[in-house]
Chimera marker file (.cmm) of the C-alpha trace (Angstrom):
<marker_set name="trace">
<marker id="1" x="-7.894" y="-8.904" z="3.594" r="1" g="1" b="0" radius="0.5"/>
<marker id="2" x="-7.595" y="-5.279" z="3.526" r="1" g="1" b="0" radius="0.5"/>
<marker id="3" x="-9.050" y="-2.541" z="1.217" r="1" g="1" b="0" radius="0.5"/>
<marker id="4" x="-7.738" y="0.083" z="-0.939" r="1" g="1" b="0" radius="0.5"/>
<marker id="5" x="-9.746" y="2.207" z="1.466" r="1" g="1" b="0" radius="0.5"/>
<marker id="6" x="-8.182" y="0.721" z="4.609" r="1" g="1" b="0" radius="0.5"/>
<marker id="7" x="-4.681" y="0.863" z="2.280" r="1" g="1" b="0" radius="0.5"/>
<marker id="8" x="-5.462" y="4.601" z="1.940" r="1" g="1" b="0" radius="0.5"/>
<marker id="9" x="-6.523" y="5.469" z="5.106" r="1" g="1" b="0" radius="0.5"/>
<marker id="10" x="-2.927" y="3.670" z="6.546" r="1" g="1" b="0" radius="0.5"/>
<marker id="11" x="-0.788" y="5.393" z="4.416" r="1" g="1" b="0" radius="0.5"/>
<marker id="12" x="-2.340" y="8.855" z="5.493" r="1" g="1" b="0" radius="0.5"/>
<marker id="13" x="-1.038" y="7.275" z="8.995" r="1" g="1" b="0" radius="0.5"/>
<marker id="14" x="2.424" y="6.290" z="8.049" r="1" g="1" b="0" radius="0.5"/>
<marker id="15" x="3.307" y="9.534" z="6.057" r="1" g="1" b="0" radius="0.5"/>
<marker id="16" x="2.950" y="11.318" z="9.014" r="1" g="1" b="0" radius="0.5"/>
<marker id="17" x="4.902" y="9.539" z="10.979" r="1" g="1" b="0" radius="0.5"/>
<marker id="18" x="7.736" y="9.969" z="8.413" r="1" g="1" b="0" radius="0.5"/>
<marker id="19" x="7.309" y="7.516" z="5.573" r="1" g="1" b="0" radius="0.5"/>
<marker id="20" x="7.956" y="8.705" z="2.173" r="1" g="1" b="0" radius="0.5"/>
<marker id="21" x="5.494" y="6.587" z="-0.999" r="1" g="1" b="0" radius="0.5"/>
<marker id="22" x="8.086" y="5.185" z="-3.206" r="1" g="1" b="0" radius="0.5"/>
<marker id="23" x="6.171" y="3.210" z="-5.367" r="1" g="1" b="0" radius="0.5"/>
<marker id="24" x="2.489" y="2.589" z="-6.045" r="1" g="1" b="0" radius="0.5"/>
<marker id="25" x="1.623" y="0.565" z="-9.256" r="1" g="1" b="0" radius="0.5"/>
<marker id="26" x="-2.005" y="0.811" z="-8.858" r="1" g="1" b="0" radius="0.5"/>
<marker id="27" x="-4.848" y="-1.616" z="-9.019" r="1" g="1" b="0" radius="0.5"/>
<marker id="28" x="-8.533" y="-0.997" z="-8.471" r="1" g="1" b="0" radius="0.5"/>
<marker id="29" x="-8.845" y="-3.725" z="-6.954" r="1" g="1" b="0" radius="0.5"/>
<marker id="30" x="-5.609" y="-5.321" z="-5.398" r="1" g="1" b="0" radius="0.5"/>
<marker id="31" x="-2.196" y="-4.368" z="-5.127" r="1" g="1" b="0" radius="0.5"/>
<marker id="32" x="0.350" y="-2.831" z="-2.978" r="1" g="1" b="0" radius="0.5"/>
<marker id="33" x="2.081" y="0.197" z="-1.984" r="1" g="1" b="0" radius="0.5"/>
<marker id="34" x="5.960" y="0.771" z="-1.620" r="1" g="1" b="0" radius="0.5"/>
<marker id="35" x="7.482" y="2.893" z="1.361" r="1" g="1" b="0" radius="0.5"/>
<marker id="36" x="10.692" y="3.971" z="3.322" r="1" g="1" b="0" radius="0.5"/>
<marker id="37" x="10.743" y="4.780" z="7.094" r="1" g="1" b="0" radius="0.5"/>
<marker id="38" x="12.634" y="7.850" z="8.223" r="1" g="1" b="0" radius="0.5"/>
<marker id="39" x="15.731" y="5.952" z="7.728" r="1" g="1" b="0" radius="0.5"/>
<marker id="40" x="15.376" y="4.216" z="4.769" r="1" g="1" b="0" radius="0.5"/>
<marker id="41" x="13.782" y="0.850" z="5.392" r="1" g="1" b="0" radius="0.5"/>
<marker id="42" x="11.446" y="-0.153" z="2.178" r="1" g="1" b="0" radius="0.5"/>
<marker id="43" x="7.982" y="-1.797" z="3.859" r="1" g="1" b="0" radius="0.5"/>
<marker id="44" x="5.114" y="-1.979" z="1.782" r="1" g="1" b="0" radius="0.5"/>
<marker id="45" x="1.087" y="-1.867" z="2.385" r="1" g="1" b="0" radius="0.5"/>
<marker id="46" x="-0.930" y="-4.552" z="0.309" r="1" g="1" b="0" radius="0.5"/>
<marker id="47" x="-4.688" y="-4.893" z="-0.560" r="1" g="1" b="0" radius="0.5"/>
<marker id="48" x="-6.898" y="-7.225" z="-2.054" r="1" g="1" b="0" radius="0.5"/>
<marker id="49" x="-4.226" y="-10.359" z="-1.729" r="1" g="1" b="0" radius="0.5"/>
<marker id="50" x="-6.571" y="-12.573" z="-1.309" r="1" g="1" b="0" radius="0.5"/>
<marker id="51" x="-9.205" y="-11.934" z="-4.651" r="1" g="1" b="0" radius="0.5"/>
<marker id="52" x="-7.104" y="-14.106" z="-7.195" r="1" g="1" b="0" radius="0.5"/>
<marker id="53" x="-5.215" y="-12.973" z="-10.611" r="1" g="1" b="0" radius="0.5"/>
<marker id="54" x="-8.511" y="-11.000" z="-11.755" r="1" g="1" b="0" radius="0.5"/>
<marker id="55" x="-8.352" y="-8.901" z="-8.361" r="1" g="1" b="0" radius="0.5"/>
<marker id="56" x="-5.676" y="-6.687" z="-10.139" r="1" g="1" b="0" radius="0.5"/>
<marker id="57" x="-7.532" y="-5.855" z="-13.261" r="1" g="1" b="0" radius="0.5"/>
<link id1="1" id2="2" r="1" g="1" b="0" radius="0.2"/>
<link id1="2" id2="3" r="1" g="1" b="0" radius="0.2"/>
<link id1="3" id2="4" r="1" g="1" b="0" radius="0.2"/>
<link id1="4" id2="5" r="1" g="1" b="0" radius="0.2"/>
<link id1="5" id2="6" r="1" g="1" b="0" radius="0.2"/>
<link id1="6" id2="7" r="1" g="1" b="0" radius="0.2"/>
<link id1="7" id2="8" r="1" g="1" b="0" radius="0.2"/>
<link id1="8" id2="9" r="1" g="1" b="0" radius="0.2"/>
<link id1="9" id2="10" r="1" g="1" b="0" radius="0.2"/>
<link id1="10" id2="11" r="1" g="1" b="0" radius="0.2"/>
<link id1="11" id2="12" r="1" g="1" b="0" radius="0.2"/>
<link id1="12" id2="13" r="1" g="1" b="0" radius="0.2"/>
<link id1="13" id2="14" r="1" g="1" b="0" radius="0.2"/>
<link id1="14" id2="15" r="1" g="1" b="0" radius="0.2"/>
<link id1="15" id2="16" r="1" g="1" b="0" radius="0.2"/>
<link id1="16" id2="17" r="1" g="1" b="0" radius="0.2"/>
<link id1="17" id2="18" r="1" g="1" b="0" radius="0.2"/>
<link id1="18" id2="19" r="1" g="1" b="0" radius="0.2"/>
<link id1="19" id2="20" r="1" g="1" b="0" radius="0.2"/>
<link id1="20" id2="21" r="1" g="1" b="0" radius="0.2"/>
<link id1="21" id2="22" r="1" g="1" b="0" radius="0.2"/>
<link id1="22" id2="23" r="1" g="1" b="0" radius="0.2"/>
<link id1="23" id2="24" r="1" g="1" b="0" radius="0.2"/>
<link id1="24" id2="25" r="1" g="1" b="0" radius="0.2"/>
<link id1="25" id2="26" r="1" g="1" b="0" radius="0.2"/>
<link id1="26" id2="27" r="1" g="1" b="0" radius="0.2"/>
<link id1="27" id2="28" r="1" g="1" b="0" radius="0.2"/>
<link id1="28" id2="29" r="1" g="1" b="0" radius="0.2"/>
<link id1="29" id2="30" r="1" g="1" b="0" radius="0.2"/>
<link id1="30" id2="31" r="1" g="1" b="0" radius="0.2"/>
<link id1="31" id2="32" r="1" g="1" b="0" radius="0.2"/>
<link id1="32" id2="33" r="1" g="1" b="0" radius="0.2"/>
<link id1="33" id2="34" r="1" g="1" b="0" radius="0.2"/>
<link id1="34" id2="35" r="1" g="1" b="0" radius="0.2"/>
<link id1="35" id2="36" r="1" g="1" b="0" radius="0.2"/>
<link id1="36" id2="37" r="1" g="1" b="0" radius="0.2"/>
<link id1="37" id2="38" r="1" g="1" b="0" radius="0.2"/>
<link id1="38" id2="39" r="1" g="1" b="0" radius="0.2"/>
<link id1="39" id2="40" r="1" g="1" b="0" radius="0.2"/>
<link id1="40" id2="41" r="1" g="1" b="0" radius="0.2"/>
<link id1="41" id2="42" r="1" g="1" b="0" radius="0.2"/>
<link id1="42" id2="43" r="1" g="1" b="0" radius="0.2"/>
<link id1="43" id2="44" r="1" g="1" b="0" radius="0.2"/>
<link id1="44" id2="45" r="1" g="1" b="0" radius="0.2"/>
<link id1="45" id2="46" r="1" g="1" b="0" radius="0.2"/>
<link id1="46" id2="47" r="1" g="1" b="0" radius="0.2"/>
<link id1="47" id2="48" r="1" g="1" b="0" radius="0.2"/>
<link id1="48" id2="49" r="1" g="1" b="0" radius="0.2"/>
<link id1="49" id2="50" r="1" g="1" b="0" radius="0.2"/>
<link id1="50" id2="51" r="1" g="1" b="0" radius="0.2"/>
<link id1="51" id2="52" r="1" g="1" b="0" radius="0.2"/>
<link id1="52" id2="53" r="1" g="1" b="0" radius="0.2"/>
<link id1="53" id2="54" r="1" g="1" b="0" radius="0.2"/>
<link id1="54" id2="55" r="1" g="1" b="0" radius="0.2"/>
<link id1="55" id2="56" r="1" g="1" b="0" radius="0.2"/>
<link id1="56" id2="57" r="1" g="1" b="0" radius="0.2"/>
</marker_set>
């Protein structure tokens, strides 16, 4: 299970190899990150999957 801190730290490491943050609906505690590659390919980063429903609050 990864962190928001690990989540964080990986998208520092994607945007500079060219991935642009589409979407991020937050979550202290669990949820997930949309992005594109350099040519347009939608991938995502997730955290906290594995904390059940409450994770997200």
């Amino acid at each position: 299970m990864e962190t928001r801190e690990d989540v964080e730290r990986a998208q520092r490491e994607v945007e500079a190899l060219g991935a642009t943050l589409v979407h991020d609906p937050g979550g202290a505690r669990a949820g997930f990150r949309v992005f594109t590659d350099p040519v347009g390919h939608p991938f995502c980063l997730c955290y906290g999957q594995g904390l059940g429903p409450e994770a997200a609050a």
